[in-house]
VOPAZA-723558 format. One record per residue (C-alpha): x, y, z. Coordinates in steps of 0.02 Angstrom, whole numbers, plus 50000, padded with zeros to 5 digits. Example, Ala and Ser with C-alpha at 12.3 -4.5 7.8 and 13.67 -1.06 7.14 Angstrom:
residues 2
506154977550390 506844994750357 
//
This chain:
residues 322
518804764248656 519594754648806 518364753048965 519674762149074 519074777748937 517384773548915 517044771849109 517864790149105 516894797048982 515424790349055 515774798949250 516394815749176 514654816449072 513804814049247 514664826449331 514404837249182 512514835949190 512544837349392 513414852449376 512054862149236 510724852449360 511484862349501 511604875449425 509884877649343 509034875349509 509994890549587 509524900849466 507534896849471 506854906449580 505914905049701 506044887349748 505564888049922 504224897950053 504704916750062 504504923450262 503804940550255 504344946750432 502874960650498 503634970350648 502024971350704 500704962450797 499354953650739 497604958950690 498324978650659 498154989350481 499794984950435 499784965150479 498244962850368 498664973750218 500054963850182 499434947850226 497954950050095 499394957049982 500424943550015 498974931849987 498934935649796 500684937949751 501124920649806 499994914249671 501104923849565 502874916949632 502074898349648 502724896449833 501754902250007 502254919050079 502234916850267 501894931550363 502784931350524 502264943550659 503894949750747 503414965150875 504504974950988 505334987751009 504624999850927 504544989050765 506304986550739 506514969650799 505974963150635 506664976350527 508444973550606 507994953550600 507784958350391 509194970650387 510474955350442 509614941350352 510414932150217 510174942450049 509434926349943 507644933949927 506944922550050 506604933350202 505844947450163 505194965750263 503374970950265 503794992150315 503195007250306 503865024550380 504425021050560 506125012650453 506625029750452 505725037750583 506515026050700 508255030650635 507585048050666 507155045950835 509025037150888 508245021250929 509285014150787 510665018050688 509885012250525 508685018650387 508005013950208 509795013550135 510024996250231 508984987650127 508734986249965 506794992249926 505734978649815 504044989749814 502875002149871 501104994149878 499885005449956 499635022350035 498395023050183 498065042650214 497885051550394 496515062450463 496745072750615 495055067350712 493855072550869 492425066350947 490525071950874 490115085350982 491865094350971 491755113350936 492815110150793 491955107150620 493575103050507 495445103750489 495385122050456 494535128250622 495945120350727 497165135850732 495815147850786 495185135350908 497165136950980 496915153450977 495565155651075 496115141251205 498195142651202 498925131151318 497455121351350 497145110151166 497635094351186 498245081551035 498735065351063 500435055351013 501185040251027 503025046951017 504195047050857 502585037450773 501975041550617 500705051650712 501965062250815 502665069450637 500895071550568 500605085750688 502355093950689 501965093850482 500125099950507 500835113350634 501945119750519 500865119350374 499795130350484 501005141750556 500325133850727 501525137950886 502215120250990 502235132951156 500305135651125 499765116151118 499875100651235 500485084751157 499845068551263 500865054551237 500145037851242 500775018851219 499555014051077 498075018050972 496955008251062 497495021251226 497275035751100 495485030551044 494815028351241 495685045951287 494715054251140 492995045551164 493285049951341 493635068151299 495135067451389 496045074951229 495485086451086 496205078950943 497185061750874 497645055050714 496545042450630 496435033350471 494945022550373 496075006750389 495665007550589 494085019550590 492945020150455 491335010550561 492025024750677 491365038050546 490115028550493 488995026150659 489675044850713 490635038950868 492155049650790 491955064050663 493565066450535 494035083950515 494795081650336 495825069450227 497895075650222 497645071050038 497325079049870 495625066649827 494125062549919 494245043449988 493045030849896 491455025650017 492245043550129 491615053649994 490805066350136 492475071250219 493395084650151 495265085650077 496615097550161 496795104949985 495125108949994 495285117850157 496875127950084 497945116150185 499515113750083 500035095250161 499895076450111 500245063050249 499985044750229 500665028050311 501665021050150 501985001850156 503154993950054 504204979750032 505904978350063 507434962050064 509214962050136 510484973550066 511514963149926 509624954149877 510044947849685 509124960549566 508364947049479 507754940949642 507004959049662 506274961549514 505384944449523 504464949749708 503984965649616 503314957849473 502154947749587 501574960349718 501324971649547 500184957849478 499274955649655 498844974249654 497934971949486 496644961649570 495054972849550 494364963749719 495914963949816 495874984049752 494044986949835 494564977249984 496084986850014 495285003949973 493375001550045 493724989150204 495634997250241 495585015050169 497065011150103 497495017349893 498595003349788 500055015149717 501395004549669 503085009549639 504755001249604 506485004049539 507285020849565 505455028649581 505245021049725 507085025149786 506655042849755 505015043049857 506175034350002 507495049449990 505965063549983 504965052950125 506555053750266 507005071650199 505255076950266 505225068350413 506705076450466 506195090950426 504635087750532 505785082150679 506455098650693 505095101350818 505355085850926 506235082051080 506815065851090 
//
């Protein structure tokens, strides 16, 4: 073969081998650190469940999943950061329901459908709560309690939170009356918790993940779990189905990438936060120091509990002026 040809030969067989190298590494993935943006501060429920989450799956993936903590505005800052990321799998939402409450509440014009959801991960359920002396007993005794004080019971809110829709969905479930209750707004839990241990308010909406020393040491008494099971190590507080209260309500966290996100690139962040669930002590950390139940979903399932979750919030919203 003349050199001219061999040289030839020799440069298209690099290029050849470049190009399958190329192409090889773009299809491994991941190859770099995945940001998983929290739109919340630090220290909260949410920020640590999906750290310690987060913590596990990476061993899965074999690159770090860096939390970032991006607050403001009513948690949409970092979903809307997400929403408009580049779909390659490498920035990634930690969420739960104020996506779509927010959408509900016209403080954005966006909802689940601009994303494309990885994985539900855990359910953390909510328990209307009062201080220990309260004339109320459980869940069950609130109505009459209205009835006997209209006007005057007051239950605290930060507005279009989870918490706001937790009462309009308890007051319906209970054919309560809006006209015959006084919401209290308030900028945070931590305001909500020194209202009601100050008696300034009746009622507010609590959860183990925040509260459970709360229970424990009988600063705050739990009036019932909005859930069909008894909570593991809350064994004494009683279920609304128990009560004949026909209502579930729980903060559901989940993980969610950039519409367009590769399915591949899906499937393999599901795969790992799947795997991290199946930790037995990640499990008793989650449900004994968070209150908070591992029920993962994925796929369509998980698509469908989306579509149900924003149909009942809407629902619930029927109620509220925004």
């Amino acid at each position: 073969m003349p050199l001219n040809n061999v040289k030839k030969a020799a440069l298209i067989g690099a290029l050849t081998a470049a190009t399958f190298a190329t192409s090889a590494a773009a299809e491994t993935y991941p190859s770099q650190d995945i940001r998983l943006i929290i739109p919340y501060g630090a220290g909260g429920p949410t920020d640590i469940i999906f750290r310690q989450i987060a913590r596990e799956a990476e061993k899965e993936l074999g690159v770090s999943i860096v939390p970032v903590n991006m607050s403001g505005a009513g948690a949409t800052l970092g979903s809307r950061h997400v929403m408009q990321a580049e779909p390659d799998g490498y920035t990634i939402l930690g969420g739960h329901d104020n996506i779509a409450l927010s959408k509900i509440a016209g403080m954005v014009d966006y909802s689940y459908d601009a994303f494309d959801p990885v994985a539900r991960l855990t359910q953390t359920f909510n328990m209307p709560t009062t201080y220990p002396d309260h004339l109320v007993q459980d869940a069950s005794e609130i109505p009459q309690y209205i009835a006997d004080n209209p006007g005057e019971v007051r239950f605290s809110m930060i507005p279009t939170s989870t918490d706001h829709f937790f009462w309009m969905q308890m007051f319906e479930a209970m054919d309560i009356n809006m006209d015959d209750v006084r919401m209290i707004g308030y900028a945070d839990t931590a305001e909500q918790m020194a209202a009601l241990m100050a008696q300034e308010i009746d009622f507010t909406i609590t959860n183990a993940a925040c509260c459970s020393s709360f229970y424990e040491d009988d600063t705050l008494r739990a009036l019932g779990v909005a859930h069909s099971e008894r909570l593991n190590g809350l064994e004494d507080i009683p279920t609304f189905h128990e009560m004949g209260i026909d209502m579930e309500s729980a903060t559901s966290r989940g993980i969610f990438s950039p519409k367009g996100t590769p399915q591949e690139h899906i499937d393999t962040l599901a795969s790992a936060f799947e795997k991290a669930l199946e930790n037995e002590e990640l499990q008793q950390r989650l449900i004994n120091e968070l209150g908070s139940v591992p029920l993962f979903l994925q796929g369509q399932e998980y698509r469908d509990f989306l579509s149900t979750n924003e149909e009942a919030l809407i629902q619930a919203a029927g109620n509220i002026e925004f």
